[in-house]
C-alpha positions as CSV (number, residue, x, y, z in Angstrom):
1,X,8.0,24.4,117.1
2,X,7.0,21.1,118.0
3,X,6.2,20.9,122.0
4,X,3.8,23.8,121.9
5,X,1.3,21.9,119.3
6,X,2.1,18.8,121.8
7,X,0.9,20.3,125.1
8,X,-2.2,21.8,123.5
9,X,-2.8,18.3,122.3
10,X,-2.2,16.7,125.7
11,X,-4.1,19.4,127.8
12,X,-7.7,17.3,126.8
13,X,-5.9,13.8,128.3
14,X,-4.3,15.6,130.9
15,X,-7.5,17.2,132.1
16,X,-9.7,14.0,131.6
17,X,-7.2,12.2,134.5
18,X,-4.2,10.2,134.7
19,X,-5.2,6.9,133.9
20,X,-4.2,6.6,130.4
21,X,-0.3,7.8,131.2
22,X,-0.9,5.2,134.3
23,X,-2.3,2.3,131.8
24,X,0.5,3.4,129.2
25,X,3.5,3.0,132.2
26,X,2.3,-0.5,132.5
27,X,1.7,-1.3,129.0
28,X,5.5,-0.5,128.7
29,X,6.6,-1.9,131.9
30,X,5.1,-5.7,130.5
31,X,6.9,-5.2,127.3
32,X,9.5,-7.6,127.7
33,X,12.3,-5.6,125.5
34,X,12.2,-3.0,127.5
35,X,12.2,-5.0,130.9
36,X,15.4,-6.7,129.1
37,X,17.1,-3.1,128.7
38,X,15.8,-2.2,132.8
39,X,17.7,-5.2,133.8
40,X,20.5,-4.8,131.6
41,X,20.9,-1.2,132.9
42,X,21.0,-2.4,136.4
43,X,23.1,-4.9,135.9
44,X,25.8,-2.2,133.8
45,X,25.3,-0.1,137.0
46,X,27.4,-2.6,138.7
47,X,29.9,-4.1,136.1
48,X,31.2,-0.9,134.7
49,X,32.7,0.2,138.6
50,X,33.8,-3.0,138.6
51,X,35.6,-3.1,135.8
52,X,36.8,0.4,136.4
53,X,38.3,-1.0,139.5
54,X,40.0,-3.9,138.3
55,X,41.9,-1.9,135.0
56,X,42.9,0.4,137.7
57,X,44.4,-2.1,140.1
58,X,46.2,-3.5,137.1
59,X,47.7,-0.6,136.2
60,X,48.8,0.2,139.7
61,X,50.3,-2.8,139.6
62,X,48.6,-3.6,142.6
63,X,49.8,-7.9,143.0
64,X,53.6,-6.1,143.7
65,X,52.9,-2.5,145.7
66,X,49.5,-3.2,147.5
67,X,49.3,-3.8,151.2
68,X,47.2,-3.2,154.0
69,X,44.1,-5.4,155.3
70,X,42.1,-5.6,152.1
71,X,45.2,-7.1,150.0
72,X,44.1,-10.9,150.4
73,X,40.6,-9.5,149.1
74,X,41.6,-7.8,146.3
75,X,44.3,-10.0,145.1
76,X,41.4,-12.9,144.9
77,X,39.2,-11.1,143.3
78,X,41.2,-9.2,140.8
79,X,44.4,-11.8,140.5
80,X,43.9,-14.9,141.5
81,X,46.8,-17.5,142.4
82,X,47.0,-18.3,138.9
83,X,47.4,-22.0,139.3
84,X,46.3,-24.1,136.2
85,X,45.6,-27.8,136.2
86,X,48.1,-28.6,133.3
87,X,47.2,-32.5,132.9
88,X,43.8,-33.8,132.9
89,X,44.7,-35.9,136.0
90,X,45.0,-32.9,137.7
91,X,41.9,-31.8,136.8
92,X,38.8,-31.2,139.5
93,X,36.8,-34.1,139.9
94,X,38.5,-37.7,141.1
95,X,39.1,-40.1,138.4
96,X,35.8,-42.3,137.7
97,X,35.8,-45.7,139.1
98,X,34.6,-48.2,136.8
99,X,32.2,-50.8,138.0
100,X,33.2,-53.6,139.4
101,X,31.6,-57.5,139.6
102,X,31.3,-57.2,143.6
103,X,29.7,-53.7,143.6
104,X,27.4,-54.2,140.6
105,X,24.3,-54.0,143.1
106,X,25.9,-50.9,144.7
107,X,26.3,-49.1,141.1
108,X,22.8,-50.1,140.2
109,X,21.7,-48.3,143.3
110,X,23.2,-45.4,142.6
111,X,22.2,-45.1,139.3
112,X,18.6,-45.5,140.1
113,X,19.0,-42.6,142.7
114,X,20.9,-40.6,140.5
115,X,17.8,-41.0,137.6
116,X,15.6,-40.9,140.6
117,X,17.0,-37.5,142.0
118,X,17.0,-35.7,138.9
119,X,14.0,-37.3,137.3
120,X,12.3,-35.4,140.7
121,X,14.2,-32.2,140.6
122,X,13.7,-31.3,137.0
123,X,10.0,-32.8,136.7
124,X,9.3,-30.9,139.3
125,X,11.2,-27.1,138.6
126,X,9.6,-27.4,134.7
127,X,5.9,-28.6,136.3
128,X,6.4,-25.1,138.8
129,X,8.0,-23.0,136.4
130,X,5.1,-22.9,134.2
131,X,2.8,-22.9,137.1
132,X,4.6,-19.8,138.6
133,X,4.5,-18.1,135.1
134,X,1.6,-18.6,133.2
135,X,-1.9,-19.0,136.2
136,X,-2.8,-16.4,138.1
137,X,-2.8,-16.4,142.5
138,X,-5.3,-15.5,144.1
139,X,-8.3,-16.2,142.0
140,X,-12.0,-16.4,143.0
141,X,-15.2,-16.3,141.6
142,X,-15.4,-12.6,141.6
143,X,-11.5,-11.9,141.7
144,X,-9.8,-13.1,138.5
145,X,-6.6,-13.2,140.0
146,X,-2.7,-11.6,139.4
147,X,0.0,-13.2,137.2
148,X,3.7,-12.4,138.8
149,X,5.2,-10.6,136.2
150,X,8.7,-10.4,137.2
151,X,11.3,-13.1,136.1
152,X,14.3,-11.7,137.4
153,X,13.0,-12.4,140.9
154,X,12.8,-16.3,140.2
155,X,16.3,-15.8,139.0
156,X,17.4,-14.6,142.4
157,X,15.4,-16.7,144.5
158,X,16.8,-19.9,142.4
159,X,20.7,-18.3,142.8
160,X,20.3,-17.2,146.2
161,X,19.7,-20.8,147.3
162,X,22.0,-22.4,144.8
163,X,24.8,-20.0,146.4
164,X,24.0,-20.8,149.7
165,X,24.1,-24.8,149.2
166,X,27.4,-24.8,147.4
167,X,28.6,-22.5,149.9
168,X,27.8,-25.2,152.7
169,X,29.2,-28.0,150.4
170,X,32.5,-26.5,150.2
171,X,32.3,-25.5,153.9
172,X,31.9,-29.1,154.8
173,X,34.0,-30.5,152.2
174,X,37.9,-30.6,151.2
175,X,37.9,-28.8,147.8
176,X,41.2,-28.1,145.3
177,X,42.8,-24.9,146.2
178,X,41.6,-21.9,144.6
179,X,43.3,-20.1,141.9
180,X,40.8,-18.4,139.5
181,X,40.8,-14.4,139.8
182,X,37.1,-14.0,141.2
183,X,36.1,-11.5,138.6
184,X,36.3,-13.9,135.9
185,X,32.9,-16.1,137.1
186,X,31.2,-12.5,136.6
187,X,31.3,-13.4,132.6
188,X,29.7,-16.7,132.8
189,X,27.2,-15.4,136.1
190,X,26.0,-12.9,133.4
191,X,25.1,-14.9,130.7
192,X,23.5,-17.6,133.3
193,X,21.1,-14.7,134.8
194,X,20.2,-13.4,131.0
195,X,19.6,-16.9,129.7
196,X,17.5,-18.1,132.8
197,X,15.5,-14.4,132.3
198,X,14.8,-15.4,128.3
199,X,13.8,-19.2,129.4
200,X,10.6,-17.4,132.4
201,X,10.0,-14.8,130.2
202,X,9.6,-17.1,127.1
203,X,7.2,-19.2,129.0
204,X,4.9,-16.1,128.5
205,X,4.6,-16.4,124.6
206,X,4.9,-19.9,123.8
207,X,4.0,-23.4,125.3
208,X,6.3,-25.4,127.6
209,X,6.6,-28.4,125.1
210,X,8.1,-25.9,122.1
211,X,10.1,-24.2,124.9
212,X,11.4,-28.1,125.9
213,X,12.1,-28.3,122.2
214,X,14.4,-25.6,121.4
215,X,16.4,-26.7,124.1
216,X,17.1,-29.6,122.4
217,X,17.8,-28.0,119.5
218,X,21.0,-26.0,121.2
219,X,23.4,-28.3,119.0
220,X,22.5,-26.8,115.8
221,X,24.0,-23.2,116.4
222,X,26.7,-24.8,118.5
223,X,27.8,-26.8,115.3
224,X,27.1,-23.3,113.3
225,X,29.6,-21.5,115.4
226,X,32.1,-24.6,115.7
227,X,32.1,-24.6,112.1
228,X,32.3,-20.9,111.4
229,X,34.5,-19.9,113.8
230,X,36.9,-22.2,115.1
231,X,37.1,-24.3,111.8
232,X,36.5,-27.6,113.5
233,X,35.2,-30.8,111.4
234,X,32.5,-32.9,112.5
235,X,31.7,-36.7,111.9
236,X,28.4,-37.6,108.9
237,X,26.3,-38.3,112.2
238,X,26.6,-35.1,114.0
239,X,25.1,-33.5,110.6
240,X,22.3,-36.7,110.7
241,X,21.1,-36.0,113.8
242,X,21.3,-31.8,113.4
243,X,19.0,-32.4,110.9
244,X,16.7,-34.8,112.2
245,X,16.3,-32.6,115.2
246,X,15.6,-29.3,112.9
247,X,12.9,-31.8,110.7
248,X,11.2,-32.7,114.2
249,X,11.5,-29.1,115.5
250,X,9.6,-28.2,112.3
251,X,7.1,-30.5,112.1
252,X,6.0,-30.1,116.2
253,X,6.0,-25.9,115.4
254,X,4.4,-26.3,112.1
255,X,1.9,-28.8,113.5
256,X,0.7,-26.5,116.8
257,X,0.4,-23.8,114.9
258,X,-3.1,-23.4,113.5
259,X,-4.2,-24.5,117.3
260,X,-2.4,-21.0,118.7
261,X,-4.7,-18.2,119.3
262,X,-1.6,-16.2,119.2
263,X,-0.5,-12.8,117.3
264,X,2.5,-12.6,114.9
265,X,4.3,-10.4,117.3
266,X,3.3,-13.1,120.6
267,X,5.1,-15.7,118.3
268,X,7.6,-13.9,117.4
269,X,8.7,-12.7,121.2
270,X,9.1,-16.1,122.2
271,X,10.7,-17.3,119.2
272,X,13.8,-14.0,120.1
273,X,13.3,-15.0,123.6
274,X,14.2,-18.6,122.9
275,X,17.3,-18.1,121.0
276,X,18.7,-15.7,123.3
277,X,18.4,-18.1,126.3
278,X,20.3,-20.6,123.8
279,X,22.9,-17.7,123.1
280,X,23.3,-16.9,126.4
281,X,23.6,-20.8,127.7
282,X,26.0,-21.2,124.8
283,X,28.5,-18.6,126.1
284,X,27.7,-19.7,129.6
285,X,29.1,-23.1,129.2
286,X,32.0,-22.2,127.1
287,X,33.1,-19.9,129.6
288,X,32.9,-22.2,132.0
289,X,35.0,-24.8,129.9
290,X,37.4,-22.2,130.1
291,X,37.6,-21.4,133.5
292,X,38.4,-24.9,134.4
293,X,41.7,-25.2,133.3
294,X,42.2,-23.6,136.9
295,X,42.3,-26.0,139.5
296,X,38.8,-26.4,140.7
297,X,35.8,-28.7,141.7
298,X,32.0,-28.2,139.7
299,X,31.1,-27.0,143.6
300,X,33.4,-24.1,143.5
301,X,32.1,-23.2,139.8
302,X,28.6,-23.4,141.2
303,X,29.6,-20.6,144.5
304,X,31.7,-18.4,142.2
305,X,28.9,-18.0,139.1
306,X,26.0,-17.4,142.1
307,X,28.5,-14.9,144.5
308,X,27.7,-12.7,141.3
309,X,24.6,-14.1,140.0
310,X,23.1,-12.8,143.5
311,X,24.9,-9.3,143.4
312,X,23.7,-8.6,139.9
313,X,19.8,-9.8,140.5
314,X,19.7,-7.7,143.8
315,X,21.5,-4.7,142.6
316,X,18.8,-4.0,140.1
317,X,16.0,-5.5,142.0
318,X,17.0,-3.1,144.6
319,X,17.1,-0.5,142.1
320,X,14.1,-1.1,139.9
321,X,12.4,-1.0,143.0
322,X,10.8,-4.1,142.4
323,X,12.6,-6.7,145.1
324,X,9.9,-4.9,147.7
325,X,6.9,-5.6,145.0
326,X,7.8,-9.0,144.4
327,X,7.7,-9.4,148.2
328,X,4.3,-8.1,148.6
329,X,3.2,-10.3,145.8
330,X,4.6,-12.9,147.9
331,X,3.1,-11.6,151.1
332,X,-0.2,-11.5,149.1
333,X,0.3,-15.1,148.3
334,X,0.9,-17.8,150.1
335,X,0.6,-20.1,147.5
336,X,3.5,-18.3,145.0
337,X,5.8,-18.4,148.2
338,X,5.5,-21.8,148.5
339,X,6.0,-23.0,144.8
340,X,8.9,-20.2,144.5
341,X,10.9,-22.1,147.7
342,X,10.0,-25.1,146.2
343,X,11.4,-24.0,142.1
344,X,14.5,-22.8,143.8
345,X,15.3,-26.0,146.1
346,X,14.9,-28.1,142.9
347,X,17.2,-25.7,141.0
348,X,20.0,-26.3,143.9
349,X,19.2,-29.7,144.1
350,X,19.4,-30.5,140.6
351,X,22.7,-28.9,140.5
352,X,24.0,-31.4,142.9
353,X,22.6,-34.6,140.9
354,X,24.6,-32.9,137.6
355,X,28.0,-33.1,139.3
356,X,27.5,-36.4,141.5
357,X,26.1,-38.2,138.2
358,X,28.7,-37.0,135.9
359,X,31.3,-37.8,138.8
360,X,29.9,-41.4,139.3
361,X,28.4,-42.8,135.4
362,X,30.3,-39.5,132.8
363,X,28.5,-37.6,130.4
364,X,27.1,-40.4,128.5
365,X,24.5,-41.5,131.2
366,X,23.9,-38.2,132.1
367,X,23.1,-36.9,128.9
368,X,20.6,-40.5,128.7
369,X,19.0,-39.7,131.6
370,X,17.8,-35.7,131.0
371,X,17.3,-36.1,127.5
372,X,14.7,-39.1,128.6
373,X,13.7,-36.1,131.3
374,X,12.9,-33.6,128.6
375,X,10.5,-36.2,127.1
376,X,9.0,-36.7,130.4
377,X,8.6,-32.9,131.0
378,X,6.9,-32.8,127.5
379,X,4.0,-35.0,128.4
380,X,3.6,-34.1,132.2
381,X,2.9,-30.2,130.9
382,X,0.5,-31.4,128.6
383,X,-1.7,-34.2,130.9
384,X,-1.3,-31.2,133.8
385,X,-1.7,-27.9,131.6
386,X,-4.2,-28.9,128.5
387,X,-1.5,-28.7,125.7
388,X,-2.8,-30.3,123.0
389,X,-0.2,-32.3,120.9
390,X,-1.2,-33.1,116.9
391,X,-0.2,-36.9,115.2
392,X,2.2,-34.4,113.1
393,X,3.3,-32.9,116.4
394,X,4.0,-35.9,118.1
395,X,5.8,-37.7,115.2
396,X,8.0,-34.5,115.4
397,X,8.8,-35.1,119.4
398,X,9.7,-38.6,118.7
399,X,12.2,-37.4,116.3
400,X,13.9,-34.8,117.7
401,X,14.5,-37.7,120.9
402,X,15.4,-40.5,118.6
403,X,18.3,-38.0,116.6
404,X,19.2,-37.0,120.3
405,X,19.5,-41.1,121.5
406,X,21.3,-41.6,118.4
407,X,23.8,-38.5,119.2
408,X,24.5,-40.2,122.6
409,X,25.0,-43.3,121.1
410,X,27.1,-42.8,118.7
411,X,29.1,-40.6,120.3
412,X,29.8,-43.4,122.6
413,X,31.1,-45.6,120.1
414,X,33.3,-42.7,118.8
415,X,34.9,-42.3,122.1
416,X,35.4,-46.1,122.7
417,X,37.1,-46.4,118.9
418,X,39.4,-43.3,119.7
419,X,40.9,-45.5,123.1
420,X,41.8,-48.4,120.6
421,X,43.5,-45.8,118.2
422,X,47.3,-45.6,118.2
423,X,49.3,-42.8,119.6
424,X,49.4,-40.9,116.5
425,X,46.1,-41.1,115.0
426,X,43.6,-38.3,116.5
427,X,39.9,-39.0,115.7
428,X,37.7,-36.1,114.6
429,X,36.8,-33.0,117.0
430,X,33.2,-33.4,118.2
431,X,30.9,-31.0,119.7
């Protein structure tokens, strides 16, 4: 009843050409919900096998009966060793060493490379990322140029690297022994690709700065989600500082605003875009939390997460058909080749500073030293790209940092009062 009126109705388009079908299969292939779906699909091309696998090795009881040349494969990858660190001292990293009088020079030096390396890394991947995603390669006066489209390409060049450094590092180095069942990093490698897909991909709706911003905003739905679901109880300051970084997200949105040539539906894919890279990072870390209560270093993490980070990225690549386009695109342009080996050696790179700063200074300087990075990253986009930043907007920056310095800080003094608590008095779970 219904396809017969449908062809007539198509025959007039059908005998005009095929360009608009063409231009409509490219309309939909830039929508980014259904590139989101593509990728998913690819990636649930390799996950449900895999899962198949492992319930069926299970139920076999495979760890007892199995034998043969692929046992010490499958019994990492499916069952582990099942060793778990139970004290802290047991855990991956060596204990800290505390600074002493005769090395204070020595500990100054390395904190100025450790703020040096991932000042540099950082700077440097956010300066390329928006390059890469929003100006076009290959431009001339008569040519206006291509944008590269695909984002789950970047992911794969960035893990590829990444899993082929920490691969080295524990090559080279003595690491814990391994206990974790391999399939478990496949949760947290998941979440990593889909979160680093929403942060390119959001880059194409809304400015670097707001993106910057809703980074730092990640503690309010963490503190949602503490609160909701696992009941926990937070100090007046962690509320303070939630709030002040809402009130300076506001006021730098609110401010930009009526500067955006953008539709409703532009703002609103970056805005979905943005909270599922902070959903997705969310998970990706608490996963990871989780896994290390097996014995292992942040190196072995990093090679686990990007064994499957690679396999997922190139499995759909390779059946989307679009590993060989990117390629070309790269082929095409020297230029892109160039700043996409560069965005993935400052990815790897960066990695690296993480673990050796939190190793040598703890979380406290860490946290210092990127959040000051974010605000660097802000104003380097905007002197290199043309953003144009309001008084109300910038008021709203410099409150969203101060709430963030004030977290660190205060956190600091919580953790310092907790050491000179008795044994039985516990101070307050903090996110």
């Amino acid at each position: 009843r219904f396809c017969l009126p449908l062809m007539l109705a198509s025959l007039p388009t059908m005998a005009a050409g095929e360009e608009i079908p063409a231009a409509l299969q490219e309309s939909w292939g830039d929508f980014w919900l259904f590139r989101f779906f593509i990728n998913a699909a690819g990636y649930a091309s390799i996950v449900v096998p895999g899962f198949l696998l492992i319930q069926y090795f299970k139920r076999r009881n495979y760890l007892e009966t199995g034998r043969g040349i692929c046992f010490p494969v499958i019994k990492s990858c499916v069952f582990g060793s099942e060793v778990k660190s139970l004290h802290q001292e047991d855990g991956s990293l060596p204990p800290r060493a505390e600074p002493t009088e005769s090395s204070t020079a020595r500990q100054v030096f390395k904190l100025v490379f450790c703020a040096a390396g991932l000042q540099a890394s950082y700077l440097t991947w956010g300066v390329l990322q928006e390059r890469v995603m929003t100006r076009t390669y290959g431009a001339t006066e008569t040519d206006p140029g291509e944008k590269f489209k695909d984002s789950q390409f970047l992911v794969f060049m960035n893990r590829i690297l990444a899993f082929t450094v920490a691969g080295l590092y524990c090559a080279l180095t003595k690491q814990p022994r391994h206990g974790a069942p391999m399939y478990k990093y496949s949760f947290a490698s998941l979440s990593n690709i889909l979160s680093s897909w929403c942060q390119y991909e959001a880059l194409k709706y809304v400015s670097f700065p707001t993106q910057v911003l809703a980074k730092a905003s990640k503690v309010i739905p963490v503190m949602m989600m503490g609160k909701l679901v696992s009941r926990k109880s937070y100090e007046y300051w962690e509320y303070l500082t939630a709030a002040l970084i809402s009130v300076g997200v506001s006021m730098f949105l609110l401010s930009s605003a009526p500067n955006r040539h953008m539709s409703t539906v532009t703002t609103f894919s970056g805005i979905v875009l943005l909270a599922g890279y902070i959903i997705f990072d969310s998970f990706t870390s608490n996963w990871q939390d989780a896994l290390f209560t097996y014995k292992m270093s942040p190196v072995q993490m990093m090679f686990g997460v990007n064994v499957f980070s690679c396999l997922f990225t190139v499995g759909s690549l390779l059946e989307q058909g679009a590993l060989l386009e990117s390629v070309r695109f790269m082929a095409r342009h020297s230029e892109f080749m160039a700043h996409a080996v560069l965005l993935s050696v400052c990815s790897a790179c960066g990695q690296l500073f993480i673990f050796y700063t939190i190793n040598q200074f703890g979380a406290a300087v860490f946290t210092i030293i990127m959040t000051l990075r974010q605000a660097f990253a802000i104003l380097l986009s905007c002197l290199i790209y043309g953003h144009t930043v309001t008084v109300m907007g910038g008021l709203g920056v410099a409150v969203v940092f101060m709430a963030l310095f004030l977290r660190v800080y205060a956190r600091s003094r919580m953790k310092k009062r907790s050491k000179k608590l008795p044994p039985g008095d516990t101070p307050v779970q903090k996110v």
